[in-house]
C-alpha positions, 0 to 999 in steps of 0.5 A: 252862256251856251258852249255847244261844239257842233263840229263835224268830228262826231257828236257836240260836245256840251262845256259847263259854265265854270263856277265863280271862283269864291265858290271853287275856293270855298269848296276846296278849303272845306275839303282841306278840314281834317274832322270829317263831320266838321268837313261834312257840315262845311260841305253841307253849308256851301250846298245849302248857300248853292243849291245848284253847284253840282261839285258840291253835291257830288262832295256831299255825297262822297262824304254820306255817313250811310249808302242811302244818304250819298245815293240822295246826295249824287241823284239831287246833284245828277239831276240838277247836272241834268237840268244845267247841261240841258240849259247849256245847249245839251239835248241828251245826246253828245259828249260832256267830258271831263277833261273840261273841268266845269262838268266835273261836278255833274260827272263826279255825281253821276259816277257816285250815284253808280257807285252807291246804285251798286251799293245799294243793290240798284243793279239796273241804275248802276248799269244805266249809269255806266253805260252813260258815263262812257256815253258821255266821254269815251276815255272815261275813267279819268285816272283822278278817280282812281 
């Protein structure tokens, strides 16, 4: 299913397809354990069982024990992000915010992959990205990321 906004009142606007539920419920209760190397492995599971839910790279990437490994884990779920706005109608231009809660998972991956491009020392990709994440929604940063 394509969610393409066309309107005349600036640039389309792209909405992700929402993930089943049984996914979402199986992310969220696997966030809620406390061990972090159990939590991670829980996390790692679901990636392993969806390699294309883009909120479970971006929680796998959160959770890297080093920068280079949460760098890997946001530039897979980016670029798997990139391929699914492409399939839904986005061709990279246009807004994708996160007001709609089925980019989130794209856009967390983006913003973790600005911030260990910093980490690591990436300058030109931490200002690519950033420059792209407000590209993609004006109001960027949502308050949720602190």
């Amino acid at each position: 299913m394509t969610n393409l906004n066309l309107g005349t009142s600036g640039p389309p606007e792209t909405v992700l397809p929402p993930v089943r539920d049984d996914i979402q419920q199986q992310l969220d209760a696997a966030l809620e354990i406390a061990d972090v190397d159990a939590r991670r492995d829980a996390v790692s599971a679901i990636v392993v069982a969806q390699p294309r839910y883009l909120d479970g790279w971006a929680r796998l990437g959160e959770l890297g024990r080093h920068p280079i490994e949460r760098y890997a884990a946001f530039r897979v779920g980016y670029h798997r992000g990139l391929d699914t706005l492409r399939q839904n109608g986005w061709r990279g231009a246009g807004y994708v915010r996160w007001d709609h809660p089925s980019n989130r998972g794209f856009l967390r991956a983006l913003h973790g992959l600005h911030l260990a491009a910093t980490e690591i020392g990436e300058a030109d990709e931490a200002e690519r990205t950033d420059v792209f994440l407000r590209q993609l929604d004006p109001t960027w940063p949502p308050s949720e990321l602190g």
